[in-house]
N, C-alpha and C positions, 0 to 999 in steps of 0.2 A: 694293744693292737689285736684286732678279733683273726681267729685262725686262716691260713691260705689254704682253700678248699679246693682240689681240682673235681673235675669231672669226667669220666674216661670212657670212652665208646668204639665201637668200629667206625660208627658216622655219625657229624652234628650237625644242628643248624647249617644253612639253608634247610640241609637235606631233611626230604618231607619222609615221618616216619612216625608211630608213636612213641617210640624211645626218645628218638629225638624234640619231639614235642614239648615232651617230658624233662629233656635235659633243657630246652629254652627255657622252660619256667622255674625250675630250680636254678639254675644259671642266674635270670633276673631275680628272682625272689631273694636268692642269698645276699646279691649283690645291692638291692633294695636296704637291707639290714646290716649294712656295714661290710660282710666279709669280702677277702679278695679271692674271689673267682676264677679259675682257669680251666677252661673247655678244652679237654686233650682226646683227640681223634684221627682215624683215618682220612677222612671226606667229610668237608665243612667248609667255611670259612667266617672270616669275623661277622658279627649280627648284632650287638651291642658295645659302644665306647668303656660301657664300666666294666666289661666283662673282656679277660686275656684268651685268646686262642692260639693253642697250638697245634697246626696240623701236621701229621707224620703220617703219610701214603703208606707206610708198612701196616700200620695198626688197620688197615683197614681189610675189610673180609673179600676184596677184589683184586688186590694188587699181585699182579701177576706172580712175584716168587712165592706168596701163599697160598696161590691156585694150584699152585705145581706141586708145593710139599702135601697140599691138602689132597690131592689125587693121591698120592701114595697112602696118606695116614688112611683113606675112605678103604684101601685094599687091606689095611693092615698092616702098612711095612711103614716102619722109623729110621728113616734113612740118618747120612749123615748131614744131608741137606737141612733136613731138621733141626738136626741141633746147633746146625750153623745158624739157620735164621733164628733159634732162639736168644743165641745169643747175640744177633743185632736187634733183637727184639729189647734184651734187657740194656744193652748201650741207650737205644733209643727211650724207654721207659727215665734212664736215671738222667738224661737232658730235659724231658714234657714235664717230670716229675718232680722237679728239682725247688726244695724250699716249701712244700706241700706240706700241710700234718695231716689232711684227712683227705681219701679218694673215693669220692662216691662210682663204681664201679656197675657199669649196666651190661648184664646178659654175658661178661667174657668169663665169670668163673663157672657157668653153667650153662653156655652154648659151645658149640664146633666150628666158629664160623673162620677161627684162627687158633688154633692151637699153638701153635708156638707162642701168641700173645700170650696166651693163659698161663702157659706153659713159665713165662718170663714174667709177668704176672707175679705167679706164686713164689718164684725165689725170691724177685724182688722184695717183695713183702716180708718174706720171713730174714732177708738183710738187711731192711730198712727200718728206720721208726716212722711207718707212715701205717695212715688207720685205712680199715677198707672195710667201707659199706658195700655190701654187692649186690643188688640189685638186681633182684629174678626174676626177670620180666618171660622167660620161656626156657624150659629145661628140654635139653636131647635127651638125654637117657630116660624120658616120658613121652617123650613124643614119636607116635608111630613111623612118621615120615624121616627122620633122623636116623635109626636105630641100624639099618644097616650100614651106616656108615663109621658104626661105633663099634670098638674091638673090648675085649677084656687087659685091666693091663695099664702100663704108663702109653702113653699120659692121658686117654681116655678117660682114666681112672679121678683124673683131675676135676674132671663134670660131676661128678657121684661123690663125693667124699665133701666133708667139711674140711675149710680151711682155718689152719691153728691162729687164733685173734680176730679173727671176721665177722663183723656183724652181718646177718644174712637179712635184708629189710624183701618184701615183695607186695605185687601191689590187690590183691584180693586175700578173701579168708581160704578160699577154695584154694590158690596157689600156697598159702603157708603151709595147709598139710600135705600137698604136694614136695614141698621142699622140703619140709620133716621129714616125711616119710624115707625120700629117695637119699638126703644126707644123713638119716637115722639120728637126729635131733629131736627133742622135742619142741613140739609148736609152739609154745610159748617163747622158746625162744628164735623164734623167727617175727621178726615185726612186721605189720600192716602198715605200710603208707598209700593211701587209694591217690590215682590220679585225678586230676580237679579240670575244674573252667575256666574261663576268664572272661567274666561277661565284657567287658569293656571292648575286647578283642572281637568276641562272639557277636555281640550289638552294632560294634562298628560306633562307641561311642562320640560322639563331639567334646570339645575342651570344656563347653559348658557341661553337659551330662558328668561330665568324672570331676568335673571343681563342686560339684552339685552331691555327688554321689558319696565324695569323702568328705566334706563339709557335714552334712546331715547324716550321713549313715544311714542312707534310704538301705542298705542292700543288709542291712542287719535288725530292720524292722520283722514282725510277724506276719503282716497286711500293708498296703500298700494300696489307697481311694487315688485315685487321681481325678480331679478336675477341672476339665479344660477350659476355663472362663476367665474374662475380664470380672474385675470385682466391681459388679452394680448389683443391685437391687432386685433385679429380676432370674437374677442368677442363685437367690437362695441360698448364699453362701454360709447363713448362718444356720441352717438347718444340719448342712455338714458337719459344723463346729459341734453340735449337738449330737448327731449322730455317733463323729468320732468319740465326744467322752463316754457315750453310752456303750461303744463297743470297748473301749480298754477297761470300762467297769464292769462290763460282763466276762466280756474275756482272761480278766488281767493280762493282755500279752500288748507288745508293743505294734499298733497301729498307726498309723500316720496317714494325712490330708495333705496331697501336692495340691496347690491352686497355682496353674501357671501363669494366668494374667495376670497385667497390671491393673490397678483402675480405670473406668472406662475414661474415653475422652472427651464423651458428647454432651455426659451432664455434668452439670456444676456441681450438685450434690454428692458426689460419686467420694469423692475424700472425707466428705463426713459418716457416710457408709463405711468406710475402710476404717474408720476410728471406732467406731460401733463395734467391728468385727473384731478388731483386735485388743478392747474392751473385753470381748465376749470372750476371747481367749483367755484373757491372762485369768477372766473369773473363773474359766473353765478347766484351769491347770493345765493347757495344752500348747506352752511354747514350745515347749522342744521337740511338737510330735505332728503338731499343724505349723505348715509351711509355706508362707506367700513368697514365692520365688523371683518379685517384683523386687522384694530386698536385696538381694544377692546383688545385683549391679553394681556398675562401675561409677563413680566420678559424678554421683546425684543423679544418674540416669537407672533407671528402673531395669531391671533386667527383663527382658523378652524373649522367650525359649526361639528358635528358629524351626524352621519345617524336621531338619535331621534332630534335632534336640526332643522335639514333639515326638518323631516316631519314637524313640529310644524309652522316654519316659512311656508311651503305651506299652511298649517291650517290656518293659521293666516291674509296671504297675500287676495287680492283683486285682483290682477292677475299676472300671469306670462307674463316679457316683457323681450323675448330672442331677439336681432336684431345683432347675429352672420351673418357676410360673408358668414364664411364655418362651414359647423358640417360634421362628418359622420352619425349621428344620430339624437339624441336629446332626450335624454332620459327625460328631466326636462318636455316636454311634455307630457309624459307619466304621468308623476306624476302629471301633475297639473289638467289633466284631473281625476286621483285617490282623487285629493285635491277635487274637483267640481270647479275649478275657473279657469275664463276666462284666456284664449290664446291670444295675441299678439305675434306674431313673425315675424322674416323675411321671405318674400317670397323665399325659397329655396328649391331645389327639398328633401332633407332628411326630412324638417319638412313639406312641403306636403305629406310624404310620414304617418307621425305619427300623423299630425294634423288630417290631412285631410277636412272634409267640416265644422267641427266641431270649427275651431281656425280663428282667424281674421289675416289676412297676411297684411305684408304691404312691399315696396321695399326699402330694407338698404343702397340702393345707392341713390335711386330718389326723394324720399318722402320728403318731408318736415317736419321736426319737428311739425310744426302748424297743418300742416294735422292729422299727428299720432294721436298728441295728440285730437284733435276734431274729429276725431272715437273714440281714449276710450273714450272719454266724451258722446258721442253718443250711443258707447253700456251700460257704467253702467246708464246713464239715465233712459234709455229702461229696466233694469235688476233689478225685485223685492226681487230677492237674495242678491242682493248689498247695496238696499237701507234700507231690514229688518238688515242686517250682521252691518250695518252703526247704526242703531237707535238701535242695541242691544248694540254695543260696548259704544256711546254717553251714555246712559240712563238706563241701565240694569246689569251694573257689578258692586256686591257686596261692590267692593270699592267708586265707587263712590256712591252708594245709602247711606252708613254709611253716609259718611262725609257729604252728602248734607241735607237728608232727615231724619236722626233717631237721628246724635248730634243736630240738630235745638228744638229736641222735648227732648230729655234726658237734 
């Protein structure tokens, strides 16, 4: 059985905050991966079935008996009010706490927002065998706006000092030697965990987008063509096929071709077209990287992205690569420019007419795959949109921060 992990705050989920943010995604994440989860705080309440909540109105930085001890600790006086509520503080800790081996602990061993918690906190810890990640999302004893409220001295003292066994994790480099510094540790051993995204959440994905997303591993590609066509003939689809191998042989990195149509419905010929294309794949090495999305369906019916599916994939893509013969339009320009992401197309009078100076052309009769491809290589080089889109996706989503960065330390 994987460890009982709690999580500890003044406030959780609902409440909108970035600690709390923060504590959602590690909450699911761990919960995703086996462990049993408990979210222990002042102000919350439940937000997910896999995940146990316990609220306790003390723990929290509003609740009136800690407004009251806190007015006195801000003049400097430790009443005996104090040490009463610490020690319902420590009652209340060995009930939330109870059956826990690790406690990811956010902002209480390094803010004033409750001293008494902290305060019960620390004995707790050094009477229990329970682990405590502490989480320094903001230190008072650096921060200007705090400082008068802070005395030399117990329990003050308790913000500025290492705690004996405590991992101290924080979420910039900039805050580790902050934390160093002020606990007179060295940085090293203070760990980085940076907080992440969750495109799925961010995009507002559809059931199709995320069966799509984890099936293919679109979000752990390098590039990302999307194009928006039925698969006929005049859609050029094999020219993409071409393109893509020419940019994973220039590039070596992992590129991929969403095609989200199905085969057309109007010609007959359209399915022998599809057999050609995916002929041309398997010669071309690219099953696992060109992706006709018409597969993906249910029950012999082809899958069909829907209008919310469609936006998500522009969201998501790295550019639109239309190399149609013929359009009367081209409306997938329009939208890619509504996406923010670069235009590849064919040089044709409808999509100069929507591109305009804006889109990169290239000719569907002349060009060469090699060429193509070493223009987009050339524009997303040049493109600091691409290369941040690229290191957010590598290094900054939710999922991968749990699994690499937070189970190493839990």
């Amino acid at each position: 059985m994987k460890k009982q992990i709690a999580i500890l705050h003044f406030a959780s989920p609902p409440t909108v905050g970035g600690v709390e943010s923060t504590i959602y995604y590690h909450a699911l994440g761990l919960a995703d991966l086996g462990y049993q989860v408990r979210v222990v705080s002042g102000r919350g309440a439940p937000f997910d079935d896999r995940v146990a909540t316990a609220i306790e109105p003390l723990f929290s930085s509003i609740h009136p008996d800690v407004l009251s001890v806190k007015s006195e600790l801000d003049r400097g006086h430790v009443s005996a009010a104090f040490e009463d509520l610490v020690e319902r503080h420590q009652r209340a800790l060995a009930t939330t706490l109870a059956g826990c081996d690790t406690c990811l602990v956010h902002n209480i061993p390094t803010l004033n927002k409750n001293l008494p918690l902290t305060t019960a906190l620390h004995r707790y810890a050094s009477e229990n065998n329970i682990r405590l990640l502490a989480w320094c999302h903001d230190l008072a004893w650096t921060n200007p706006q705090y400082i008068p409220e802070l005395h030399d001295g117990y329990p003050w003292d308790l913000l500025r000092r290492p705690w004996r066994d405590v991992v101290y994790v924080t979420v910039s480099d900039t805050r580790r030697h902050e934390v160093a510094s002020l606990l007179g540790i060295p940085p090293e051993d203070v760990y980085v965990v940076v907080p992440g995204v969750d495109p799925a959440m961010f995009f507002r994905w559809t059931t199709t987008t995320a069966m799509l997303v984890e099936k293919l591993s679109l979000l752990d590609a390098d590039g990302l063509l999307l194009l928006p066509a039925r698969i006929t003939r005049r859609k050029n689809i094999a020219l993409g096929l071409h393109v893509l191998a020419a940019l994973r042989r220039q590039s070596r990195q992992d590129f991929r071709l969403i095609v989200t149509g199905p085969p057309g419905p109007h010609n007959p010929a359209n399915p022998g077209y599809l057999g050609e294309l995916l002929s041309l794949r398997d010669q071309l090495v690219l099953s696992s990287s060109a992706h006709f999305l018409y597969a993906y369906g249910h029950d012999d019916a082809p899958l069909v992205p829907d209008n919310e599916t469609m936006a998500n994939l522009f969201m998501m893509a790295d550019m639109l690569f239309f190399p149609s013969f013929q359009e009367g339009f081209g409306i997938p320009v329009l939208e890619a420019g509504l996406a923010g992401i670069p235009i590849f197309c064919s040089d044709i009078p409808p999509f100069r007419e929507t591109g305009g100076a804006e889109a990169n052309y290239f000719d569907p009769n002349g060009d060469a795959p090699d060429k193509i491809a070493n223009d987009i290589l050339s524009i997303l080089k040049n493109s600091p949109v691409h290369h941040l889109r690229l290191r957010v996706r590598r290094f900054y989503r939710w999922e991968s921060l749990i699994r690499n960065e937070i189970v190493p330390l839990v």
